[in-house]
N, C-alpha and C positions, 0 to 999 in steps of 0.2 A: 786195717782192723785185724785183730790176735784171733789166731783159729775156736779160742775160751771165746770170744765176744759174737763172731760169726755163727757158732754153735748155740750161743743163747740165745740168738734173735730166731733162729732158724726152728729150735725147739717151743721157744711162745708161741711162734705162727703158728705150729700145732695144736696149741692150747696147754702146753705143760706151763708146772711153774717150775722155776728155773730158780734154782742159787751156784752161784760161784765159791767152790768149796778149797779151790788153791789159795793159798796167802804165804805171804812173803814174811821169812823171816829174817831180820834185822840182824839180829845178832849172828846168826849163822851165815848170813848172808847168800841163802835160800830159798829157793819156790818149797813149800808144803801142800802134798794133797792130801786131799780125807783119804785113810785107809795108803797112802803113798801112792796112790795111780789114778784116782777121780778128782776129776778140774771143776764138774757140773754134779750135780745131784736135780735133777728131773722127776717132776712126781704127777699124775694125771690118776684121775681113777682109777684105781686095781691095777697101778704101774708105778716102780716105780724104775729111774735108769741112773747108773751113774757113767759118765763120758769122761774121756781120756779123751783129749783134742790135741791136734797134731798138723802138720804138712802131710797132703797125702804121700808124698816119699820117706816119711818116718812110720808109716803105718804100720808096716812086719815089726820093727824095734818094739813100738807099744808094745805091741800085741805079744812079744816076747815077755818083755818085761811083765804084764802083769800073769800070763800064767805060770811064770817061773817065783813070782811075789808070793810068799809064806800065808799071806790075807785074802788071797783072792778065791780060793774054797769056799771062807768061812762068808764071803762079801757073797758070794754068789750062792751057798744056801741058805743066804738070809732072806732070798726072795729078790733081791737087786739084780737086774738083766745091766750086765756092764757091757756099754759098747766104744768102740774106738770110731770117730770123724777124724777123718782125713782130708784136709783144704788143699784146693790147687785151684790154677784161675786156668778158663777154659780157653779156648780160641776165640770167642766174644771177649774177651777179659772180663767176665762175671764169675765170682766164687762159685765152685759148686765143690760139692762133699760127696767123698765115697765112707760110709759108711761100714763098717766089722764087729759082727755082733762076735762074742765070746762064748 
């Protein structure tokens, strides 16, 4: 399962609603995220998130990437808490997630 799929299921069980806001573009032959760094858009009352999902050993890179990103000011005084999930499989072999809020 893609750390985008693991992160959606993980955010329902919360109670958010979840959209998957990456799409694949054809002609470029590219992933596109909303705003260039959100995979998820997450919305519960009085919340809302956009996630960057990742390998937990790509976590720093994210995390670089969107505060170095020209959008991620304007994404995060719009009221959007942007957070990075990082997946790794534990010593049970069950997914677990270290999350990084921004």
């Amino acid at each position: 399962m893609s750390p985008t799929q693991l992160s959606k299921r993980e955010l329902e069980k919360q109670g958010y609603l979840v959209e998957i806001t990456e799409r694949w573009n054809a002609f470029a032959r590219k992933r596109k995220d909303l705003f260039d760094f959100i995979d998820l858009l997450a919305i519960k009352e009085n919340e809302i998130l956009g996630i960057q999902t990742t390998s937990a050993s790509n976590i720093s890179a994210r995390v670089n990437k969107i505060l170095e990103h020209e959008n991620f000011k304007l994404v995060q005084a719009s009221g959007i808490k942007v957070v990075v999930h990082g997946w790794k499989k534990n010593n049970s072999n069950r997914w677990e997630v270290k999350i990084k809020e921004m």
